[in-house]
Phi, psi and omega in degrees: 000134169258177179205160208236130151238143174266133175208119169027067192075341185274150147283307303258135174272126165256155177253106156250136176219124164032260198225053171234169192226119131219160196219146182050022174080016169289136150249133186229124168260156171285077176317313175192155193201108198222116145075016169087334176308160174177143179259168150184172190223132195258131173044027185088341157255157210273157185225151182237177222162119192247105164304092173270153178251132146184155203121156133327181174273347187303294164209147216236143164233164200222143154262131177272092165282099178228144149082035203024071174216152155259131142276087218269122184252138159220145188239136188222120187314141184285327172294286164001288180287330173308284202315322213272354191258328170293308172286336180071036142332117170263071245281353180296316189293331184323302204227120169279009186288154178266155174274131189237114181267133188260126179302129195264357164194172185288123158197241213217100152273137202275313193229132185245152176248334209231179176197142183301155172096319182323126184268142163223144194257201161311163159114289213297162189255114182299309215199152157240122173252103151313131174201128174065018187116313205249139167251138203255100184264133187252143202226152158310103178304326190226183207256157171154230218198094163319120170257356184176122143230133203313333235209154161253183185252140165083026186251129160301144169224162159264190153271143177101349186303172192277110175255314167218153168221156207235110171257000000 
């Protein structure tokens, strides 16, 4: 099946077939896949990674943890983009909801970058979540208004609380 995926402004058409990948005409198989955890192998060496969700069925935004990095992926069915193309769908306009970002595990925010009412593009850096030792920078998914933020700097948090959301 493909899916037009974005990671940090780029497109690229991916291909999935059972635990293989491709992309740009590459095949990359999927060693293992547990639990949002995953394995696979790049230039012969292996890289792990831990996968979060948050989105719809529609279009899934994802977080990618690899290398104490975050990455915001958003993925979307290539029928999706047919259909919103065919009805002349405007997908901003499609769904007026605001985007809502969630701490993807429990820890200590150290630093806030942003403030409400504050424009943010795709990318841009929200927050640092202490988590293990390590600082996590949670970057925006989408282009839009801090419309609300859940949290203060130096506040514990769990997972999944609401930390902000973007209109």
């Amino acid at each position: 099946m493909r899916f037009i995926v974005q990671v940090l402004g780029k497109s690229y058409n991916v291909d999935f077939e059972e635990q293989t990948v491709t992309i740009k005409g590459k095949k990359i198989k999927l060693e293992n896949y547990r639990d949002g955890s995953f394995e696979f192998i790049i230039g012969g060496k292996c890289e792990k990674a831990v996968l979060l969700r948050r989105g719809d069925n529609f279009q899934s935004f994802y977080e990618v943890y690899t290398h104490n990095l975050m990455i915001p992926v958003t993925v979307e069915s290539e029928n999706i983009r047919l259909a919103y193309k065919i009805l002349g769908v405007n997908k901003k306009n499609a769904d007026n909801k605001s985007f809502k970002i969630f701490a993807p595990m429990p820890g200590y925010i150290s630093k806030i970058f942003v403030g409400e009412g504050e424009h943010v593009a795709s990318g841009d850096s929200l927050c640092i979540l202490e988590a293990m030792k390590m600082e996590n920078i949670l970057r925006s998914k989408q282009t839009g208004t801090i419309a609300k933020c859940y949290v203060t700097e130096y506040e514990t948090v769990e997972k999944d609380k609401l930390l902000f959301e973007i209109s």
